[in-house]
C-alpha positions as a printed Julia matrix, in Angstrom:
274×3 Matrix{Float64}:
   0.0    0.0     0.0
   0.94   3.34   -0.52
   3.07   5.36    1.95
   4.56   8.83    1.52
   7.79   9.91    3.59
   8.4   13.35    4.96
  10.56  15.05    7.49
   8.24  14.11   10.53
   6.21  11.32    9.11
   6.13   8.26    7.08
   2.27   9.06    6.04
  -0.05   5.6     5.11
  -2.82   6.04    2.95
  -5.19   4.7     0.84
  -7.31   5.66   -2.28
 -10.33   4.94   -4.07
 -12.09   5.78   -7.24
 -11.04   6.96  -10.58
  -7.75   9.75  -10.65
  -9.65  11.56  -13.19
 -12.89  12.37  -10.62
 -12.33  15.71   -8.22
 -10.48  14.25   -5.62
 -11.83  14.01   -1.53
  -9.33  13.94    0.9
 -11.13  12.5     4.55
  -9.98  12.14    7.63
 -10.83  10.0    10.48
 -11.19  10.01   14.33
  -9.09   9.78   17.39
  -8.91   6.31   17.43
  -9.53   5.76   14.1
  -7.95   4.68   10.76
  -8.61   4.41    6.95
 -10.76   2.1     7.81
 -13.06   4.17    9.37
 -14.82   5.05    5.93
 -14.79   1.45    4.52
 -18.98   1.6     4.3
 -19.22   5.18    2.71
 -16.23   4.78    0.16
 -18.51   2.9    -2.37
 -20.68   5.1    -2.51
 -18.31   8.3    -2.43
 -15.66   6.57   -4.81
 -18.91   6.49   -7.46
 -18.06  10.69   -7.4
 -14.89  11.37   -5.47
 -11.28  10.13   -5.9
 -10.98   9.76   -2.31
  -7.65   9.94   -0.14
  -7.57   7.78    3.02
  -4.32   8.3     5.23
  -3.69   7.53    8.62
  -3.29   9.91   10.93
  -0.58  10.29   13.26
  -0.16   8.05   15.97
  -3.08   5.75   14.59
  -2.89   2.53   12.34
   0.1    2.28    9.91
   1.9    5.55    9.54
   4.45   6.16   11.77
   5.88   9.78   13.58
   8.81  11.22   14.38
   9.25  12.3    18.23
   7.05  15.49   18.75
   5.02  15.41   15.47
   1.97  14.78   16.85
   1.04  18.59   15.99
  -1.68  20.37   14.11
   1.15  22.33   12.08
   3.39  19.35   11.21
   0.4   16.97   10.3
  -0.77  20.01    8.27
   2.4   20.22    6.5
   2.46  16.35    6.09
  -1.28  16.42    4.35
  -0.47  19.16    1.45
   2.81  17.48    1.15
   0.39  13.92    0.57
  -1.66  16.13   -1.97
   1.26  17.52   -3.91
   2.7   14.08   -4.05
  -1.0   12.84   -5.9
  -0.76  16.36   -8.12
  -3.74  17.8    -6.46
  -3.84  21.07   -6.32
  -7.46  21.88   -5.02
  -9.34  19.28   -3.28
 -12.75  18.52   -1.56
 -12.16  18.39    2.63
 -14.07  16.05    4.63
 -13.19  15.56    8.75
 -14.4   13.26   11.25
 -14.26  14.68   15.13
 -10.6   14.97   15.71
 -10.36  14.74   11.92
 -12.92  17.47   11.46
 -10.83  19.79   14.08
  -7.76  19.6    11.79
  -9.94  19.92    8.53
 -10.87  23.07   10.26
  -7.21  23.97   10.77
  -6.12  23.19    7.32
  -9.13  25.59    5.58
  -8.45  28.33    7.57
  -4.93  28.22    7.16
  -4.73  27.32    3.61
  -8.11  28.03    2.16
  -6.71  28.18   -1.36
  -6.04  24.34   -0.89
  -9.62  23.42   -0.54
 -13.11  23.48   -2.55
 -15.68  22.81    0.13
 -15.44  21.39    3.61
 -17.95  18.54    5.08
 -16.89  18.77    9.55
 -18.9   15.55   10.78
 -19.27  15.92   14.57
 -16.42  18.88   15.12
 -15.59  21.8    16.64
 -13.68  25.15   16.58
 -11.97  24.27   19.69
 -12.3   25.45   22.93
 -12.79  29.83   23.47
 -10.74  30.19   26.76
  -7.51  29.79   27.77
  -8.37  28.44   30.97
 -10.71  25.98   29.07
  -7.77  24.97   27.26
  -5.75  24.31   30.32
  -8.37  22.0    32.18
  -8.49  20.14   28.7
  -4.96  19.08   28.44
  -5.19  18.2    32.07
  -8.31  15.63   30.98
  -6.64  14.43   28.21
  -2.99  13.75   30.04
  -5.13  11.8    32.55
  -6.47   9.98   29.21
  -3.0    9.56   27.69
  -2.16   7.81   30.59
  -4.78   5.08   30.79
  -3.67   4.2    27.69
  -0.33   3.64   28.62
  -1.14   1.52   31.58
  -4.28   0.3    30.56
  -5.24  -3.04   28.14
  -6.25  -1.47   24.34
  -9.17  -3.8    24.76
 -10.43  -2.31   28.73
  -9.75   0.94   27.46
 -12.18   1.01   24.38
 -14.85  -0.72   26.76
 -14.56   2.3    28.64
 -13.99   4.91   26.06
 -17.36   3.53   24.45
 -19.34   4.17   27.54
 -19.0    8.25   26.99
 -22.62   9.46   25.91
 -21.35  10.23   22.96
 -20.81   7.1    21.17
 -24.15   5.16   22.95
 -25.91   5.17   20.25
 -23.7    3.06   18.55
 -24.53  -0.15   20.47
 -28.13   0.66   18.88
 -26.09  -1.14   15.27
 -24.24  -4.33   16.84
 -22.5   -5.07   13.86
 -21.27  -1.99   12.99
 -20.08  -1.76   16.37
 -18.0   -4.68   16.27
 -16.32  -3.94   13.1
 -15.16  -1.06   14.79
 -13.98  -2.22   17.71
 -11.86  -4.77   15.64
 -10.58  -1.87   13.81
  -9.42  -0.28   16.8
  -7.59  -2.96   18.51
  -4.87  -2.75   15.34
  -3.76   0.71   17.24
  -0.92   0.92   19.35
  -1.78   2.53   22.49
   1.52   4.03   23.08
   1.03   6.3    19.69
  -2.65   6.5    20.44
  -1.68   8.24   23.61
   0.79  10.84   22.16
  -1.58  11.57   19.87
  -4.31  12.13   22.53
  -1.56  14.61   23.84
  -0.53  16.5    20.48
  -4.31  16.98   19.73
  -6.51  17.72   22.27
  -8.72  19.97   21.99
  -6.57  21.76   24.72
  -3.42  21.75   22.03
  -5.93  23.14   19.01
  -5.89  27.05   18.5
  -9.03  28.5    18.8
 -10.71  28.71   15.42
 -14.03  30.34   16.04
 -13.14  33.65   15.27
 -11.62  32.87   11.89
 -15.01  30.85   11.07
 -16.41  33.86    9.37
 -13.25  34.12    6.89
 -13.79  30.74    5.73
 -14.93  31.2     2.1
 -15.45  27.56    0.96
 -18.52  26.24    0.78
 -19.17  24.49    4.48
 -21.51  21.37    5.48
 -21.8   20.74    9.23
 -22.95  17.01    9.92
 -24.17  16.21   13.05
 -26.17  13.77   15.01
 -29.88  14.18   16.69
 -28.59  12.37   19.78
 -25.32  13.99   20.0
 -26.79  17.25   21.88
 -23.75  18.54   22.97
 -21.91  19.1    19.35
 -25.51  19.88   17.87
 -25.45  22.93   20.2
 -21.76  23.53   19.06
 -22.8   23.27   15.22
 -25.3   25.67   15.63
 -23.1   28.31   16.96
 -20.7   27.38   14.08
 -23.28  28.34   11.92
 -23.91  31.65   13.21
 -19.84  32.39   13.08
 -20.14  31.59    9.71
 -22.34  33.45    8.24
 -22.39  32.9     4.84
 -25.36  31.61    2.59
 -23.83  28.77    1.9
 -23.48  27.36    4.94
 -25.56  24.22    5.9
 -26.01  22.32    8.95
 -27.9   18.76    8.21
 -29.52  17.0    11.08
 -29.69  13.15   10.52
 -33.24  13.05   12.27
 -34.65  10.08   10.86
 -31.45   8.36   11.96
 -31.41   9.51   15.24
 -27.54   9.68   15.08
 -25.19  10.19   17.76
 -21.49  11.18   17.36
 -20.74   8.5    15.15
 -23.24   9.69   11.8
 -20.95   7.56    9.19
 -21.02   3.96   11.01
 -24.96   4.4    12.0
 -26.36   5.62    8.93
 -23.47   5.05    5.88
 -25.78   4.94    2.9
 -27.59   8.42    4.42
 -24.6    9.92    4.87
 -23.04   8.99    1.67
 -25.89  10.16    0.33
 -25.72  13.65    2.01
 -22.07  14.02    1.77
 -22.04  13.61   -2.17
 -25.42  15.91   -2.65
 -23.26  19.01   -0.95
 -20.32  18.51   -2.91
 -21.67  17.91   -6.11
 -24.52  21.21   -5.7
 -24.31  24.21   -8.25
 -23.78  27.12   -6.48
C-alpha cells in the first residue's frame, strides 16, 4: 500500500475511485484509521477520488518524536496532496479529523473546494478551558499507557457520545476490531498533540472561511448539535448548511450508523451548483 515519507512522518494512505474524478481527501477520528470510511467509500468513490491516510499516531503511519502537531500533520497532508498532483481538493473531517480539517481551511483556504466537519468543533474559546483540557486528556493519555487497548475502548465507548452506537451491533463490532490494530503508546501521544486543549481556537476565523461548508451532526449527540449551531452563526455565509440526521437519530458517530444516508448527504453538498 501506498506510503509517503516526509521530514516528521512516514504518512499511510489509501485511495479509491477513478484519478480523473475531483479528488476528496477524509480524515478519520481519534482512534480511528482508513478504515473508518470502509462503508461510505462505495458510494463516495462512485463521485470522489478519495484519499484515506492515517493519521498520526493511529494505524500504519508512523511519527517522528514530537510530530503529533496540528502544524506538522498540516504540513504532512499538502505534502500527501502535492505528491498525488492535487492542487485543489474537496475536505471532509471526522471529530478529531474534522478539528484539523478546520485547521487546514483556515490556514490554507486556497487548498480546498468545500469542507464537510462531521461531529467537530472550533476548539475550545478560553484559555483556561484549554488548560483543564490538556489536564483531561494527560489523565487519558495515561490510561492508555497503563491500561489493556481492549479495557480501554470498553470504557472509552461508555461516553454518551458514542451510545448510540450499540443501537447497530454489527457496525459496532467492526469497529472495535478496527481499533484494537492501534498501538496505544502512539494512540496516547496523539491524545496529547491533539486535544482539543493543544488546538488554536478557530471560532473567530469561522467567518473568513470562504469555501462552501456542510456541518454534519447527530440528533442524539446534543452537545456538538449545540456547538454546530453556533458554528453556523460564526459563519455566516449563505452557503453554509447544517444537516440534522433526524430520521437516523444519530449520535457522534453519523458515518457507522447511517453510511448509505450519509453517503448520500455528503455527495449531494459537494456535487450542488452554487
Amino acid at each position: 500500500m501506498p506510503r509517503l515519507t516526509t521530514e516528521n512522518h512516514t504518512l499511510y494512505y489509501t485511495t479509491a475511485g477513478k484519478a480523473t474524478d475531483p479528488p476528496l481527501l477524509i480524515l478519520h477520528g481519534f482512534l480511528g484509521s482508513h478504515l473508518d470510511f470502509a462503508a461510505t467509500l462505495p458510494a463516495l468513490s462512485e463521485h470522489f477520488y478519495c484519499i484515506t491516510p492515517d493519521l498520526p499516531g493511529h494505524g500504519q503511519t508512523l511519527t517522528a518524536p514530537g510530530s503529533y502537531t496540528f502544524p506538522t500533520t498540516t504540513k504532512t497532508l499538502l505534502s500527501l496532496l502535492d505528491h498525488l498532483s492535487i492542487t485543489r481538493t474537496h475536505l471532509l473531517g471526522y471529530s478529531m479529523g474534522g478539528r484539523l480539517a478546520l485547521y487546514l481551511v483556515c490556514h490554507f483556504p486556497e487548498r480546498f473546494r468545500r469542507v464537510v466537519l462531521e461531529s467537530a468543533s472550533p476548539g475550545l474559546k478560553t484559555a483556561a478551558e484549554r488548560r483543564q483540557r490538556v489536564k483531561k486528556d494527560e489523565a487519558i493519555a495515561h490510561q492508555l499507557e497503563t491500561m489493556s487497548l481492549s479495557d480501554f475502548l470498553t470504557q472509552w465507548y461508555t461516553n454518551p457520545l458514542f451510545l448510540s452506537l450499540k443501537n447497530f451491533p454489527e457496525h459496532y463490532e467492526v469497529m472495535l476490531r478496527c481499533r484494537q490494530a492501534n498501538d496505544p503508546i502512539e494512540l496516547s501521544y496523539a491524545l496529547r498533540g491533539f486535544s482539543t486543549g493543544r488546538q488554536p481556537s478557530l471560532w473567530h476565523q469561522l467567518s473568513h472561511i470562504s469555501s462552501p461548508l456542510l456541518l454534519l451532526v447527530g440528533t442524539l449527540d446534543h452537545k456538538f448539535a449545540i456547538i454546530n449551531r453556533s458554528m453556523l452563526a460564526h459563519y455566516q455565509r449563505n452557503r453554509a448548511t447544517q444537516a440534522v440526521l433526524k430520521a437516523c437519530e444519530c449520535g457522534h458517530n453519523i458515518h457507522r450508523e447511517a453510511p448509505n444516508t450519509y453517503s448520500q448527504i455528503v455527495s449531494n453538498f459537494l456535487q450542488k451548483p452554487w
